[in-house]
Short mmCIF file of the C-alpha atoms (twelve columns), coordinates in Angstrom:
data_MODEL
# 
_entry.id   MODEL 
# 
loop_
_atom_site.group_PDB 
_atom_site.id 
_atom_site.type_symbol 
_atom_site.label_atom_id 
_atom_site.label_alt_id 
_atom_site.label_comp_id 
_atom_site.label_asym_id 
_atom_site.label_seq_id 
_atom_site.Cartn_x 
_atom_site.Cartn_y 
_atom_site.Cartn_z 
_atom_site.pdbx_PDB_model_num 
ATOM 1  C CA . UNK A 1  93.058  153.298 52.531  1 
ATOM 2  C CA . UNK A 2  89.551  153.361 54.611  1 
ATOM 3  C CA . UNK A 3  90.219  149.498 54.880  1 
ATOM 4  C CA . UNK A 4  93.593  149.563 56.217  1 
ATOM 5  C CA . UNK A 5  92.165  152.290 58.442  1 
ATOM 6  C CA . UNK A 6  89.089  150.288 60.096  1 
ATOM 7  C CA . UNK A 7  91.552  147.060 60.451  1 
ATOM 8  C CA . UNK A 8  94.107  148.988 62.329  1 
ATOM 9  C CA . UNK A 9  91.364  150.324 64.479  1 
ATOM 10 C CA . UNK A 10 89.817  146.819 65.175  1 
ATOM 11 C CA . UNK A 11 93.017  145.228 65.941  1 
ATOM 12 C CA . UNK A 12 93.502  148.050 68.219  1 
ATOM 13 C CA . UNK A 13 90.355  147.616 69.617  1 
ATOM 14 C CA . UNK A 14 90.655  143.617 69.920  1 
ATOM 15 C CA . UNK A 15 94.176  144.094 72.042  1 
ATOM 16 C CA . UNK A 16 93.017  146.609 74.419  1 
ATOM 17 C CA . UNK A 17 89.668  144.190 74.894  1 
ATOM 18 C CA . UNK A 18 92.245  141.422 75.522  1 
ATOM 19 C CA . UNK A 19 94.479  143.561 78.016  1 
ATOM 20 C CA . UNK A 20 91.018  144.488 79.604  1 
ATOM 21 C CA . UNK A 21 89.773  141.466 80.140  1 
ATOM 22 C CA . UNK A 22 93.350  139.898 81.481  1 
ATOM 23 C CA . UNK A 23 93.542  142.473 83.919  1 
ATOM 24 C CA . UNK A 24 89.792  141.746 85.202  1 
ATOM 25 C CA . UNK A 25 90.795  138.171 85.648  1 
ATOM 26 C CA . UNK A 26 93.505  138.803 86.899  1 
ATOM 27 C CA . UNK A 27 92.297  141.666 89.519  1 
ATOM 28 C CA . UNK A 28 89.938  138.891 90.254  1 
ATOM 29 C CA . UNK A 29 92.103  135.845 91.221  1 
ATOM 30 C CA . UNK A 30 94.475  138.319 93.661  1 
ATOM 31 C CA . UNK A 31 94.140  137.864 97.044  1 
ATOM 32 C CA . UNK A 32 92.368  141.212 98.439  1 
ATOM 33 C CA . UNK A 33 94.916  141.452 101.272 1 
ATOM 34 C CA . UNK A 34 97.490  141.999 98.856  1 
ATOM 35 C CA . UNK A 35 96.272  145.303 97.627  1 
ATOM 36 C CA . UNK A 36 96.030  146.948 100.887 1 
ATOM 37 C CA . UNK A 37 99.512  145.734 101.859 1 
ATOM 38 C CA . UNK A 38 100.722 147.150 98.670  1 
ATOM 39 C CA . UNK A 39 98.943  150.389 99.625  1 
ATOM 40 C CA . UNK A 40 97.324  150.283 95.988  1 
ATOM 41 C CA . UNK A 41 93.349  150.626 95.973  1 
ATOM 42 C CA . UNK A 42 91.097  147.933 97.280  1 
ATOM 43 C CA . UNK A 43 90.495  144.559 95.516  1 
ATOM 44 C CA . UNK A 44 86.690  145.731 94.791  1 
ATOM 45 C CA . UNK A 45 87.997  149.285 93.373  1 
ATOM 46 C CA . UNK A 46 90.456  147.309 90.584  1 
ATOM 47 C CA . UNK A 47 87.838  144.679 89.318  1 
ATOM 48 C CA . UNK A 48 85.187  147.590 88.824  1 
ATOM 49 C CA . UNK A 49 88.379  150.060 87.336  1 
ATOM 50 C CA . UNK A 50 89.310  147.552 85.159  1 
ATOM 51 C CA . UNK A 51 85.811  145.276 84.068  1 
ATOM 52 C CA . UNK A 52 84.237  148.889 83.883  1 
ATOM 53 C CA . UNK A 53 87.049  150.165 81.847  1 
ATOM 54 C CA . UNK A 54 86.521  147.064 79.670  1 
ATOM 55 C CA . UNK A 55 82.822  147.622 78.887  1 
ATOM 56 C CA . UNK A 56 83.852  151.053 77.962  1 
ATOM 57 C CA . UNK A 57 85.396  149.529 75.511  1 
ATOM 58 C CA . UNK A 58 84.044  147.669 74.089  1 
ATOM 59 C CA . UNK A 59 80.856  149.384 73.573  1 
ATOM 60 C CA . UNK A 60 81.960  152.849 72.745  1 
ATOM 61 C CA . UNK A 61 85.502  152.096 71.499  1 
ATOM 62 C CA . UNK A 62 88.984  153.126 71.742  1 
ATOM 63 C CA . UNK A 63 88.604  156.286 69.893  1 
ATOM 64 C CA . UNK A 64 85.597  157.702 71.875  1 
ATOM 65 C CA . UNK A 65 85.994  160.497 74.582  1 
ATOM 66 C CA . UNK A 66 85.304  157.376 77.181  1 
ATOM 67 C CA . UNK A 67 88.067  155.397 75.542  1 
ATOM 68 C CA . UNK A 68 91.295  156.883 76.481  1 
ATOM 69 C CA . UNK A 69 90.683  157.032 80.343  1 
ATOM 70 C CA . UNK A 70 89.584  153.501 80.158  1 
ATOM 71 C CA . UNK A 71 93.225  152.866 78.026  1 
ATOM 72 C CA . UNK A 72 94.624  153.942 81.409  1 
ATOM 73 C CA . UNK A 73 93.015  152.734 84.047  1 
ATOM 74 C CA . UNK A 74 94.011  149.263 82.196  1 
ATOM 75 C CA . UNK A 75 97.231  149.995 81.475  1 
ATOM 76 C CA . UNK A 76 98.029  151.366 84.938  1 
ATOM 77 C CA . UNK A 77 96.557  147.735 86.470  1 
ATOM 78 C CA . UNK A 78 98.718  146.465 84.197  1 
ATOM 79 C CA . UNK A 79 102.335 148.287 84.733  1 
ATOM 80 C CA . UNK A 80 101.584 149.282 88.749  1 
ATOM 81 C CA . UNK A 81 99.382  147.180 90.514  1 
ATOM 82 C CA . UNK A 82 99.656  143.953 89.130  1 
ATOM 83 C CA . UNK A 83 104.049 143.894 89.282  1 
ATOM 84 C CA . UNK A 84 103.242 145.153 93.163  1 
ATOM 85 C CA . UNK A 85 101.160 141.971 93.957  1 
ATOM 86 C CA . UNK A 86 103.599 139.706 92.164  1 
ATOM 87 C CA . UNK A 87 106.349 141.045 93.842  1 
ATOM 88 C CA . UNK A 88 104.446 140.720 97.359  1 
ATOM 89 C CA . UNK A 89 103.022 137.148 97.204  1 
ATOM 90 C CA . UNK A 90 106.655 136.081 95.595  1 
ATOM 91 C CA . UNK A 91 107.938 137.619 98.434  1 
ATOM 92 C CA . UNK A 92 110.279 140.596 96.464  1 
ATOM 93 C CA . UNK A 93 108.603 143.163 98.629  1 
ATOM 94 C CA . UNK A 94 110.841 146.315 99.819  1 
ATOM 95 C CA . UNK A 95 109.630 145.877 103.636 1 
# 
């Protein structure tokens, strides 16, 4: 079973590395006005939360102490901020 174990844990690995690096690029290519008028953090503060988040990562993994807050800062780019700057620059904003 120690093989089944270690290729759970790198696919695990691989697809939070993926979802990392997505929400970098994608953090990136925003416009920084959007973020304020979505009263999320600044553009600068969600490329280091999520490219730091992704070195985390990938150098300590997804089962070190390091890993788990790094899961969520990703995951909460993911879910929050990045539907809130869709919905503003498609213009499905609530103001």
């Amino acid at each position: 079973m120690p093989a089944f174990d270690n290729a759970l844990f790198m696919v695990i690995t691989y697809a939070v590395l993926a979802a990392g690096a997505w929400a970098t690029v994608d953090a990136i290519i925003r416009p920084a006005a959007g973020y304020v008028a979505c009263g999320k953090l600044t553009k600068p503060a969600w490329v280091a939360i999520t490219a730091i988040a992704t070195l985390v990562v990938y150098g300590f993994g997804v089962m070190s102490f390091l890993g788990l807050p790094a899961i969520i800062g990703i995951i909460v780019y993911l879910v929050d901020v990045r539907p809130a700057l869709r919905g503003l620059q498609s213009g499905n904003s609530s103001w």
